[in-house]
VOBA-1610 file (N, C-alpha, C; in pm, whole numbers, padded with zeros to 5 digits, always signed):
BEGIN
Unk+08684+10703+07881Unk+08596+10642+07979Unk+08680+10568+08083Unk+08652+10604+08209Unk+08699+10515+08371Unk+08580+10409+08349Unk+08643+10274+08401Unk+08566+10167+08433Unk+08600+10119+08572Unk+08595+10081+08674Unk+08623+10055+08810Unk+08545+09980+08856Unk+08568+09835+08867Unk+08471+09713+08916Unk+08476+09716+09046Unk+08380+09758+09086Unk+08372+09765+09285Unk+08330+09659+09322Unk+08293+09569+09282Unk+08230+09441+09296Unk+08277+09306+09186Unk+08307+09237+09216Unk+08352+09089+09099Unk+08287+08951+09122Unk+08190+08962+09264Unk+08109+08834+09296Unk+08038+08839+09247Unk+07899+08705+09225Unk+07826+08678+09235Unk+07752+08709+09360Unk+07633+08695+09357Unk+07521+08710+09487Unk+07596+08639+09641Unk+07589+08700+09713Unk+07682+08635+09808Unk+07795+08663+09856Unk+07857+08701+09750Unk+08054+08745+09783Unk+08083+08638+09797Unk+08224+08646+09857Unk+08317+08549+09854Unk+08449+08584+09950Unk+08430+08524+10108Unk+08320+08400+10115Unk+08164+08458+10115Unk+08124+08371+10088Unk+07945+08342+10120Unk+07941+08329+10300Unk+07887+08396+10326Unk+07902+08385+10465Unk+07847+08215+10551Unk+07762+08167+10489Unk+07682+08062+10543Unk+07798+07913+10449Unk+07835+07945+10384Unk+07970+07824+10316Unk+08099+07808+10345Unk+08101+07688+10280Unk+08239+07641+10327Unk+08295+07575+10202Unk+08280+07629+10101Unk+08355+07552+09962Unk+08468+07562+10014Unk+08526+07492+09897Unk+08704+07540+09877Unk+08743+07718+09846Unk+08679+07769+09829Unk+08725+07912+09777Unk+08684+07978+09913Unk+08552+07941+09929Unk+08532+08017+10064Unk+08590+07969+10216Unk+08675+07882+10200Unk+08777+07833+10300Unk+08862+07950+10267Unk+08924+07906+10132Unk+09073+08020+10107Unk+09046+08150+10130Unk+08962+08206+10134Unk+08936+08328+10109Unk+08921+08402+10263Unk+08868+08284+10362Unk+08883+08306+10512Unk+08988+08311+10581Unk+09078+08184+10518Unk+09249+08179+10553Unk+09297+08338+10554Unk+09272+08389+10379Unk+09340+08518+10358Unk+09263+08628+10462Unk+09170+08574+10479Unk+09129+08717+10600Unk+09228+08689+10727Unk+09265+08590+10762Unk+09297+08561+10878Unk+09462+08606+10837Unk+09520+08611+10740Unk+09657+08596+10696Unk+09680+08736+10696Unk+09562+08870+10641Unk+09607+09029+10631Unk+09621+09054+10509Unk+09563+08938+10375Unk+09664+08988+10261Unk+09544+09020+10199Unk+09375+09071+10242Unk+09290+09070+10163Unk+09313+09218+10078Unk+09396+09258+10102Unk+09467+09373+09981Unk+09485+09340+09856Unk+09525+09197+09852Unk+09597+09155+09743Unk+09495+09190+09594Unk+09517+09235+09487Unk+09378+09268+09402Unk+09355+09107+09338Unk+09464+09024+09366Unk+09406+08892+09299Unk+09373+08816+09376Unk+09339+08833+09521Unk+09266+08762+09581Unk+09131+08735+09614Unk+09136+08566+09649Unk+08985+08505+09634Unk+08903+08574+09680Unk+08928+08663+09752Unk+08771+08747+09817Unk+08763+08855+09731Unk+08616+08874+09750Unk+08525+08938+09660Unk+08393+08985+09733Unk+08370+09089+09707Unk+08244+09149+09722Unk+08144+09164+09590Unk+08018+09164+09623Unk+07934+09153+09504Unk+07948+09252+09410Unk+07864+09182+09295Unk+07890+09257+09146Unk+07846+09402+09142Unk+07925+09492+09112Unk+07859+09649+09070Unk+07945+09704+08998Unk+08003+09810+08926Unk+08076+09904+08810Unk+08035+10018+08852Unk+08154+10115+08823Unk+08145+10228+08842Unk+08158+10247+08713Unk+08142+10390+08646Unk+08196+10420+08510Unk+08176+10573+08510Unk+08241+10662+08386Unk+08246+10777+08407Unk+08370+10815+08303Unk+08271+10956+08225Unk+08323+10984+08113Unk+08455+11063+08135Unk+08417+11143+08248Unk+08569+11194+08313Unk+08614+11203+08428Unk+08555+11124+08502Unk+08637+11085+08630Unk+08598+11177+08787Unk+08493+11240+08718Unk+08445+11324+08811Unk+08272+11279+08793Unk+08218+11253+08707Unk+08078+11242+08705Unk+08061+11072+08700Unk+07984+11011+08803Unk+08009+10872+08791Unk+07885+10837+08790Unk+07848+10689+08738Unk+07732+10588+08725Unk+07731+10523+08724Unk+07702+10448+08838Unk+07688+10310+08943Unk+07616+10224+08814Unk+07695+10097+08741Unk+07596+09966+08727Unk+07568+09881+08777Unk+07449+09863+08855Unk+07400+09777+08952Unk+07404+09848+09037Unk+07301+09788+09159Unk+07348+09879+09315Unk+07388+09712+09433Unk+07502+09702+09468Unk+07539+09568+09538Unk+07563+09576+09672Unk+07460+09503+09755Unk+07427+09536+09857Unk+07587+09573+09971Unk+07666+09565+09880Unk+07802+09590+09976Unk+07932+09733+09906Unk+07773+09791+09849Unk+07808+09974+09808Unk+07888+10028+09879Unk+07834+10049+10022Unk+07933+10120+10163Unk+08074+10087+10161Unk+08110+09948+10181Unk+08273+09879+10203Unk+08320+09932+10017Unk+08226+09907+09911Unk+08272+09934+09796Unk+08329+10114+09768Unk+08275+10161+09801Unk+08258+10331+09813Unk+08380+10376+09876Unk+08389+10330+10007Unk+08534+10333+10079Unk+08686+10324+09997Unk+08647+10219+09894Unk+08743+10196+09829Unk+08838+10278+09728Unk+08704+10319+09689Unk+08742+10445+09561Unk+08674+10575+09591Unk+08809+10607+09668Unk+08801+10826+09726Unk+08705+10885+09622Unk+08726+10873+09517Unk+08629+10970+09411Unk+08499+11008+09457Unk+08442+10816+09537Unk+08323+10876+09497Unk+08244+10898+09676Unk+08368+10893+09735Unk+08335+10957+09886Unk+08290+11130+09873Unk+08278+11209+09968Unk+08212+11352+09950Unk+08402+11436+09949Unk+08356+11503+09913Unk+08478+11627+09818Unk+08512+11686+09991Unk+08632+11800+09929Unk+08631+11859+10050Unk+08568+11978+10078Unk+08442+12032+09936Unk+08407+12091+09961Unk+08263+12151+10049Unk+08249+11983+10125Unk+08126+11999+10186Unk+08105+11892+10305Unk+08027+11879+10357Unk+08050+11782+10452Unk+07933+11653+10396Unk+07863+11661+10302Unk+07810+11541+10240Unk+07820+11563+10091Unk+07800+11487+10030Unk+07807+11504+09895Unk+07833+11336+09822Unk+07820+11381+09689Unk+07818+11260+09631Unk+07912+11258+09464Unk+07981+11192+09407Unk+07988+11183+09280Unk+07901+11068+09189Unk+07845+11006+09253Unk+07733+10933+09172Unk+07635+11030+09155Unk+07611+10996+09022Unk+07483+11093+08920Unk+07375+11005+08913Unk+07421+10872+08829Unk+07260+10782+08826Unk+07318+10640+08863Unk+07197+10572+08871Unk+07227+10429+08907Unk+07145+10338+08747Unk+07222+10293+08712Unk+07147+10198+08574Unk+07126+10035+08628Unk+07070+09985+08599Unk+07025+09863+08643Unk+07015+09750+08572Unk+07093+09634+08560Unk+06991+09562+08419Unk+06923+09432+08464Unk+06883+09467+08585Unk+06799+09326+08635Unk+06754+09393+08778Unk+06610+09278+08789Unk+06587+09304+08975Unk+06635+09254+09040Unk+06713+09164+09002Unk+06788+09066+09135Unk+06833+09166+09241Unk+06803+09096+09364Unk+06843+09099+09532Unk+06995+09161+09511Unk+07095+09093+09420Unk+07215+09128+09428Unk+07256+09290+09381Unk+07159+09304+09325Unk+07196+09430+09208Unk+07082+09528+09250Unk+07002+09536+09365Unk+06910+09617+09370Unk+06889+09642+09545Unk+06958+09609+09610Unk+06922+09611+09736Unk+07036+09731+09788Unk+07130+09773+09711Unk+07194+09858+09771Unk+07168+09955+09748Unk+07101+09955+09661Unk+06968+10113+09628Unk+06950+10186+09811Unk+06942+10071+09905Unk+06916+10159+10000Unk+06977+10225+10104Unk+07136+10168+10065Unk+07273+10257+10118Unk+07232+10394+10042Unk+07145+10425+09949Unk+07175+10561+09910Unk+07069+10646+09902Unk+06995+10553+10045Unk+06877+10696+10065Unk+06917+10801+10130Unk+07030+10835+10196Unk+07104+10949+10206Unk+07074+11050+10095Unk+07099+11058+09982Unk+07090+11141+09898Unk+06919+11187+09880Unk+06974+11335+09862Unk+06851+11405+09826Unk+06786+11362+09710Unk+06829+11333+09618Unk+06752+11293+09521Unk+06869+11138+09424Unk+06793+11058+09369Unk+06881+10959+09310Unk+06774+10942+09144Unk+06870+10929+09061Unk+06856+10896+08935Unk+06817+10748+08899Unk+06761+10673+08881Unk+06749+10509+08821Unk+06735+10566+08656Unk+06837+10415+08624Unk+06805+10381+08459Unk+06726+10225+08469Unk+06654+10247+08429Unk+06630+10110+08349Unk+06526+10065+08347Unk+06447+09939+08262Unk+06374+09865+08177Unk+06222+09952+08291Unk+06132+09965+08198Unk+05988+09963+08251Unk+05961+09796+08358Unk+05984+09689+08293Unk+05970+09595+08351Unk+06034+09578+08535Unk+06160+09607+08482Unk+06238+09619+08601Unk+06178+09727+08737Unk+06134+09840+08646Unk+06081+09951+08760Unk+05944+09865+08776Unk+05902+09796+08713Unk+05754+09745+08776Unk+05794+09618+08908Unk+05911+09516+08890Unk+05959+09478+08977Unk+05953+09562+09136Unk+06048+09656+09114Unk+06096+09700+09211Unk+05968+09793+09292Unk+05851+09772+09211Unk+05734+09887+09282Unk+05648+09798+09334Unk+05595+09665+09247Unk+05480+09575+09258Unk+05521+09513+09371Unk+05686+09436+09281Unk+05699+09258+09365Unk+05743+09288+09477Unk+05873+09365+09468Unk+05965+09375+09561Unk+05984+09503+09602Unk+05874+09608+09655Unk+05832+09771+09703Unk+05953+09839+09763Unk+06065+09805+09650Unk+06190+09875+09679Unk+06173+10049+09699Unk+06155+10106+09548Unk+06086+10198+09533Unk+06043+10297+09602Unk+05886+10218+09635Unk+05794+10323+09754Unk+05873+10347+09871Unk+05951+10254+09890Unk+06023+10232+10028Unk+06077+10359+10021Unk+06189+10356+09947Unk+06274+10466+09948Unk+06250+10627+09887Unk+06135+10600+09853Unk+06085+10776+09768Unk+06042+10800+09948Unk+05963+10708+10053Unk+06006+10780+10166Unk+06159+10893+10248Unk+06250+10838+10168Unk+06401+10910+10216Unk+06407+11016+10080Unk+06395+10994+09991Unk+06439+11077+09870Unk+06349+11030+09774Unk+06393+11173+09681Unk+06313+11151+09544Unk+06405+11064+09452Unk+06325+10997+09389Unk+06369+10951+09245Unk+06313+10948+09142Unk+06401+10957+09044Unk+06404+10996+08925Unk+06432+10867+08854Unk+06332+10821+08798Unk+06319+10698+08687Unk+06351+10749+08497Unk+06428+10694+08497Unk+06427+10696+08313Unk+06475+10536+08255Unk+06397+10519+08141Unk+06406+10407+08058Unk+06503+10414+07983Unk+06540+10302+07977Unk+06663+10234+07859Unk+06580+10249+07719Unk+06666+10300+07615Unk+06776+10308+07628Unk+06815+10511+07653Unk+06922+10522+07718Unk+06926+10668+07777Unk+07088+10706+07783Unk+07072+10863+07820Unk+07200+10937+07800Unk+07220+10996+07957Unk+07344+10962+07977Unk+07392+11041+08121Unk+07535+11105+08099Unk+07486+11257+08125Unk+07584+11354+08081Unk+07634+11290+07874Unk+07764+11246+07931Unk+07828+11197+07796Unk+07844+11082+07767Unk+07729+10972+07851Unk+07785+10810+07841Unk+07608+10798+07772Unk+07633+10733+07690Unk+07505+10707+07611Unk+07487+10510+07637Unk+07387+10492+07710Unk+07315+10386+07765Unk+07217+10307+07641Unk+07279+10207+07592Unk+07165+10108+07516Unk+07123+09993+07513Unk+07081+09893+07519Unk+07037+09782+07620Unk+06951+09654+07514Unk+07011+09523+07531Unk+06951+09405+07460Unk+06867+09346+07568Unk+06781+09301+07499Unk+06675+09195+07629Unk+06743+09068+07610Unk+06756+08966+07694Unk+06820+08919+07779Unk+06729+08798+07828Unk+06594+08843+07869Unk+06506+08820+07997Unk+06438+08607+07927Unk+06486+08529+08017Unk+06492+08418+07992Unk+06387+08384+08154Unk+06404+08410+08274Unk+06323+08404+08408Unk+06334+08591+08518Unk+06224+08539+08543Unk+06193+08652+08631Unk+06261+08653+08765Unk+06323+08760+08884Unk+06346+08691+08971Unk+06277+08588+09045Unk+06344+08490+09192Unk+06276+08416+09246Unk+06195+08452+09351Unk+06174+08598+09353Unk+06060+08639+09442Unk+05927+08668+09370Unk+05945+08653+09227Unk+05818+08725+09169Unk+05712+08539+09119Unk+05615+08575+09090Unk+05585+08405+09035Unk+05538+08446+08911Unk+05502+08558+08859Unk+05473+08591+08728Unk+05541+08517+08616Unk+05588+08471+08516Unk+05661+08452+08372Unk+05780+08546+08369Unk+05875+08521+08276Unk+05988+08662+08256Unk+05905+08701+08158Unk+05929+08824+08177Unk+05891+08930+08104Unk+05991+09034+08035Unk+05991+09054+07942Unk+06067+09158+07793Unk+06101+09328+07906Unk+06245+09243+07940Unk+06328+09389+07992Unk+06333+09356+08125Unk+06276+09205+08220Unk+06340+09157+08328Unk+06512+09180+08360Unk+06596+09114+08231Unk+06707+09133+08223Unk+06748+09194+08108Unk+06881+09258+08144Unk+06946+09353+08000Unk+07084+09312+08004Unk+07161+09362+07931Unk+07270+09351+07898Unk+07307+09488+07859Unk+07444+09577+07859Unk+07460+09747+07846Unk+07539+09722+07739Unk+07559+09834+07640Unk+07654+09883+07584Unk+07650+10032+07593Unk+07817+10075+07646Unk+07825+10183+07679Unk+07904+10241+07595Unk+07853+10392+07579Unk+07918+10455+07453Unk+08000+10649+07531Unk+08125+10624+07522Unk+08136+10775+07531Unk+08255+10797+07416Unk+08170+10894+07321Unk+08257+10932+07176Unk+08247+10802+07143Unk+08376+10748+07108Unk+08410+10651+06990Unk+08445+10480+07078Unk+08430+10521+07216Unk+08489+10447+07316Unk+08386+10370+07336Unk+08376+10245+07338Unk+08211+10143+07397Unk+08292+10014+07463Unk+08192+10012+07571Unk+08236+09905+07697Unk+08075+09857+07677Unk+08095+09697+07643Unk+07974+09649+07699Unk+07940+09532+07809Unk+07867+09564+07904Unk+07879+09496+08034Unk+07716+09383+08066Unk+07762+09230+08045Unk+07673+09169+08032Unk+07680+09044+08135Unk+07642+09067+08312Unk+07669+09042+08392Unk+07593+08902+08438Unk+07461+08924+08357Unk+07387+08787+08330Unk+07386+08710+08173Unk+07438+08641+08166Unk+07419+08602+07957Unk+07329+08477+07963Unk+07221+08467+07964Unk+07181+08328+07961Unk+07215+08228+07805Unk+07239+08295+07721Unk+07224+08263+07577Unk+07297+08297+07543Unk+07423+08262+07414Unk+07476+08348+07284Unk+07422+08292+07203Unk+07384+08447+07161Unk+07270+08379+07036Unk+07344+08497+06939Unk+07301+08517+06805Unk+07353+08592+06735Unk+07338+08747+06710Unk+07201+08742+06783Unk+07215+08865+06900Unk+07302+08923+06947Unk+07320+08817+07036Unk+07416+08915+07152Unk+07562+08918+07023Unk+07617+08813+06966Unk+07722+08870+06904Unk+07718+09008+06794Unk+07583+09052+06765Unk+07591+09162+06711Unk+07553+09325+06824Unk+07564+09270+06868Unk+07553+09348+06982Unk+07649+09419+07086Unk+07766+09327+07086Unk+07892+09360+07162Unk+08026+09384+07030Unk+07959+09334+06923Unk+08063+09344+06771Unk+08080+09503+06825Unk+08230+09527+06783Unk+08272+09653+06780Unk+08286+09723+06862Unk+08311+09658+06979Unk+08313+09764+07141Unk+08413+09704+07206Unk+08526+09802+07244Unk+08686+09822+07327Unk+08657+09691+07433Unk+08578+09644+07519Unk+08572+09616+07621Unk+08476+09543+07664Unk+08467+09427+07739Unk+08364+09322+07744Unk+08380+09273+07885Unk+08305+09331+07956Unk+08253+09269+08130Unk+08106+09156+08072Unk+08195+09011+08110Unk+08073+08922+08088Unk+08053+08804+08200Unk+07943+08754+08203Unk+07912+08659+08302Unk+08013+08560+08319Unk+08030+08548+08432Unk+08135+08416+08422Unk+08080+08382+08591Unk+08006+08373+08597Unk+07924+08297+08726Unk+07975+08165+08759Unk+07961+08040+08672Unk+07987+07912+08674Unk+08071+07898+08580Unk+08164+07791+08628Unk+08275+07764+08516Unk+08187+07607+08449Unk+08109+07518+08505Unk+08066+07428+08435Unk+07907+07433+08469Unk+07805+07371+08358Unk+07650+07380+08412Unk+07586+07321+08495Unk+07730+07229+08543Unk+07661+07132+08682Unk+07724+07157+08815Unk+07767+07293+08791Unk+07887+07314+08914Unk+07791+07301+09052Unk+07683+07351+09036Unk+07623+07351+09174Unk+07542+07212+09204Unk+07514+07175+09103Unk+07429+07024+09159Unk+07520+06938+09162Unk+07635+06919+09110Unk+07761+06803+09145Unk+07812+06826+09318Unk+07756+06971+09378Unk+07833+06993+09479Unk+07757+06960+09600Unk+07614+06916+09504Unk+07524+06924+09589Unk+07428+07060+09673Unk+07424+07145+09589Unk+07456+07279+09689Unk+07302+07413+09621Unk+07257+07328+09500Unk+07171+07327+09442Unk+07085+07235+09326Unk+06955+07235+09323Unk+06927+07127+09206Unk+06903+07195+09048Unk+06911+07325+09021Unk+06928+07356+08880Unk+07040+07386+08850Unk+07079+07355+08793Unk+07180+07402+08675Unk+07234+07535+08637Unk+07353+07570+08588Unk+07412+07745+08551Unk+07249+07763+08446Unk+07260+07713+08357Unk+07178+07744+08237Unk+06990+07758+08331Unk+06969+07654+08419Unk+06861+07720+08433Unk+06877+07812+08539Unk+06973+07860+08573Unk+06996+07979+08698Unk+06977+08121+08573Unk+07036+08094+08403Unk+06994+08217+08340Unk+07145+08224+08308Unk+07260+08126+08347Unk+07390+08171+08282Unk+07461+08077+08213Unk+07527+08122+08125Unk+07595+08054+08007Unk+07728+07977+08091Unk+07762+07908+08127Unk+07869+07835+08175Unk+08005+07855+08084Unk+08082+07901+08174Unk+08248+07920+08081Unk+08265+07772+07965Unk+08298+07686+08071Unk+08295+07546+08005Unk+08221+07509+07893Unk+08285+07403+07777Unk+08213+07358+07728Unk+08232+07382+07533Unk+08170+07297+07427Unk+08169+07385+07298Unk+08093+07448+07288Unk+07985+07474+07367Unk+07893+07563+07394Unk+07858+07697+07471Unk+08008+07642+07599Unk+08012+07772+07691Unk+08066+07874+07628Unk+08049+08003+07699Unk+08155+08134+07686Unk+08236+08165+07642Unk+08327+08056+07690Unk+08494+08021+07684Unk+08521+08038+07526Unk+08426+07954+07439Unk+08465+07922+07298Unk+08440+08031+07281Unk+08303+08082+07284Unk+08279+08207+07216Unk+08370+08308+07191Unk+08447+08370+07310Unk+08532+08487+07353Unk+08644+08446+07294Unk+08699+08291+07243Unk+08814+08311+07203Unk+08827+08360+07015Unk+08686+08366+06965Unk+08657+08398+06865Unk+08632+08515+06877Unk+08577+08603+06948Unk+08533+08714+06939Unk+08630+08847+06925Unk+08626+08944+06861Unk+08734+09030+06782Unk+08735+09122+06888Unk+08751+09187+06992Unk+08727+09279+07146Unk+08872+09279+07210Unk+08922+09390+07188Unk+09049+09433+07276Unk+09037+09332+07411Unk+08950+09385+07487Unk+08990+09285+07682Unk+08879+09247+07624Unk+08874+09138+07706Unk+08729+09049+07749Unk+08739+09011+07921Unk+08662+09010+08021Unk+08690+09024+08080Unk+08536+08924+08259Unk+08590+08799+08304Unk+08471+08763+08319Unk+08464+08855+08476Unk+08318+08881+08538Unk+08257+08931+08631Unk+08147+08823+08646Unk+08120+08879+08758Unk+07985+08843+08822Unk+08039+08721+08849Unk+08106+08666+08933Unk+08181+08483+08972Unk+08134+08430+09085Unk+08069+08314+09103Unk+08003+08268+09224Unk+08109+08219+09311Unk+08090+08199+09398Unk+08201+08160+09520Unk+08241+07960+09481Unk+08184+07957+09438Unk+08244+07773+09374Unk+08300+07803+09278Unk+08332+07862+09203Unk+08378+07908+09063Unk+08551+07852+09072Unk+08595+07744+09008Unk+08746+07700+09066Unk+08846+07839+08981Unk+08762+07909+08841Unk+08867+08032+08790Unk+08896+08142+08940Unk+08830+08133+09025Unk+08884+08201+09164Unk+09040+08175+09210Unk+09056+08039+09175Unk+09194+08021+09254Unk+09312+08034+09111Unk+09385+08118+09148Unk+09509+08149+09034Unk+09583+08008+09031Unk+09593+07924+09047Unk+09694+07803+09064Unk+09626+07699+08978Unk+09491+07696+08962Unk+09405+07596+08884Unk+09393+07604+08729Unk+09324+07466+08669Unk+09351+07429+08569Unk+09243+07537+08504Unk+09171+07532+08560Unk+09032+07600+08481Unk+09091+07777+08464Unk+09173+07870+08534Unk+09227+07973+08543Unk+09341+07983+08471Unk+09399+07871+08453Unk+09532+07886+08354Unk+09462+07865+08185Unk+09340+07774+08170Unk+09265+07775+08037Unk+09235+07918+07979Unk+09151+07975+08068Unk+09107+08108+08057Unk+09232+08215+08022Unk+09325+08222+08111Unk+09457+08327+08068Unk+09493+08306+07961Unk+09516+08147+07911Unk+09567+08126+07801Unk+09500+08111+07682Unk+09357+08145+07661Unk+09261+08206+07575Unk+09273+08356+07531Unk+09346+08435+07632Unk+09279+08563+07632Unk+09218+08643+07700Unk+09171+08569+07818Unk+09075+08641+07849Unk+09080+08640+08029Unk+09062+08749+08088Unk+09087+08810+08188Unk+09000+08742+08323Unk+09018+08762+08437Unk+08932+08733+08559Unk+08952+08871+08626Unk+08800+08916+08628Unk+08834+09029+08698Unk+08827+09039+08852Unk+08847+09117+08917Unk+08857+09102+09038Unk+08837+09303+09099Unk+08791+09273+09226Unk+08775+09406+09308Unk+08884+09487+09279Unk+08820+09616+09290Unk+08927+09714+09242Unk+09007+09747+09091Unk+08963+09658+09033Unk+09024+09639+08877Unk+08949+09782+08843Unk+09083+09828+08783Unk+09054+09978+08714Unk+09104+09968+08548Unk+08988+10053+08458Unk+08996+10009+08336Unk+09039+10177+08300Unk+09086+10197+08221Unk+09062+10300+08167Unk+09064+10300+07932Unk+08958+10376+07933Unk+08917+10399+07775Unk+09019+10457+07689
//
C-alpha cells in the first residue's frame, strides 16, 4: 500500500488566510523567503490522503477544498499521456461532512462519473443540510456506497466516532456523522483517524494491529484556542482529543504497539508546527511523527 498525505492542515491551512498567529506569520515569511518546498515547513494545505494498493489505482480520503494545488503535486494522479483528460482517482471515502473534507468534491465535477464511500448519515448531510450532492449529480453521476466497503484491493471499515454534527446542521449528532478508517490491503492496515474526539477502548481495539496510524493532532492543548482568545470552546468540545495532557493523545500513542504513528489534521496555532519548540521536540522524543504535505508512506 502507497499512502501520500496531500493535505496535513486543519480547516483553513496554514496560513489561515484571515490570521496572524505565530505560525501563520512564519509560514508567510517562508512564502516570502521561496523555501515553501521545504517538506518540513510550516505551511500546509488542508487535510486529505491519497492511498492505493498499487500505485496506479488511487482513493482520495477526504475531498480538501485545496485538491487542485494538491493534485499538481503528485503526477500520478494528473491525466496519463494517454489522453487528454483522465483521472487516477477511483473513489472518494469520506469520514465526516465537515466543510474541510467535503467541499472539494467540487474540483471533481469534471469527471464523468465519481465514486463516494461513506456513512448513510453523512450522505444524508451532504443531500438534506448541505445540497452538496444534488449540486453536483448536475455535472456528473455519482455513485454512493456505504461503509463498510471494498475498492479494487483496499478493503474500507469504519468506527463511529460521531460526538456533534457539523456547525451548519442544528439537528443532534447522529451514528456515522463521524468515522474513523481502517485500511486493509492483504496483510498491510493503515488506520486513519483525522477527528478522535475520545480514546475510549474502542478505538484502542480498533487500530490494535495495524502498520500505521494517521491521527488527530489538531490542538496540542484543550485551551489552545480560548487562551488565544480566538475561540470560546475548547479542542474537546470542537470533537478533538488534545495531544497534551494524562489524558491527551500524546500518552496514549506512547503506549500503543504501531510501527509509525503519525499526527495529521494540525490547526494553524498548533506550536508542534514549529520544529524548534518544546511541544515538537516532546512528540519526536515519544515516537511519534508530525506529518506534513507531501509525506509519502509506503506499506
Amino acid at each position: 500500500m502507497r499512502i501520500h498525505i496531500l493535505g496535513s492542515a486543519a480547516g483553513g491551512g496554514v496560513p489561515q488566510w484571515n490570521c496572524r498567529c505565530p505560525n501563520c506569520r512564519a509560514a508567510r515569511r517562508q512564502s516570502e523567503l521561496s523555501v515553501i518546498s521545504d517538506p518540513l515547513s510550516v505551511r500546509r494545505t488542508q487535510s486529505s490522503v491519497a492511498v492505493s494498493a498499487d500505485g496506479r489505482r488511487w482513493v482520495l480520503l477526504n475531498a480538501s477544498p485545496d485538491l487542485p494545488t494538491q493534485f499538481a503535486r503528485l503526477p500520478v494522479l494528473t491525466p496519463s499521456s494517454k489522453g487528454l483528460r483522465g483521472s487516477a482517482i477511483d473513489s472518494v471515502v469520506l469520514t465526516d461532512g465537515e466543510l474541510d473534507h467535503v467541499t472539494g468534491l467540487l474540483s471533481l465535477r469534471e469527471q464523468k462519473a465519481l465514486r463516494l464511500v461513506c456513512t448513510p448519515a453523512v450522505r444524508e448531510l451532504l443531500t438534506r443540510h448541505f445540497p452538496l450532492l444534488p449540486t453536483l449529480r448536475r455535472y456528473c453521476r455519482i455513485q454512493t456506497t456505504s461503509l463498510p466497503a471494498r475498492v479494487g484491493a483496499l478493503k474500507f471499515e469504519a468506527i463511529d466516532l460521531s460526538v456533534k454534527a457539523p456547525p451548519y446542521v442544528s439537528r443532534r449528532a447522529k451514528r456515522g456523522d463521524v468515522v474513523g478508517l481502517r485500511i486493509a490491503a492483504g496483510a498491510r492496515v493503515l488506520a486513519y483517524l483525522p477527528c478522535l474526539p475520545a480514546i475510549t477502548e474502542t478505538v484502542g481495539a480498533f487500530v490494535a494491529g495495524c502498520d500505521y496510524l494517521l491521527v488527530d493532532g489538531t490542538f496540542w492543548s484543550n485551551d489552545e484556542m480560548t487562551s488565544l482568545g480566538l475561540a470560546k470552546r475548547t479542542a474537546r468540545d470542537m470533537g478533538h482529543v488534545p495531544i497534551a495532557g494524562a489524558d491527551g493523545s500524546l500518552a496514549w500513542l506512547r503506549r500503543l504497539d504501531v510501527r509509525r504513528k503519525i499526527y495529521i489534521h494540525i490547526n494553524n496555532t498548533n506550536p508542534i508546527l514549529r520544529e524548534n519548540s518544546r511541544q515538537r521536540r516532546e512528540i519526536e522524543s515519544a515516537g511519534v511523527e508530525v506529518g506534513y504535505d507531501g509525506m509519502d508512506i509506503r506499506l
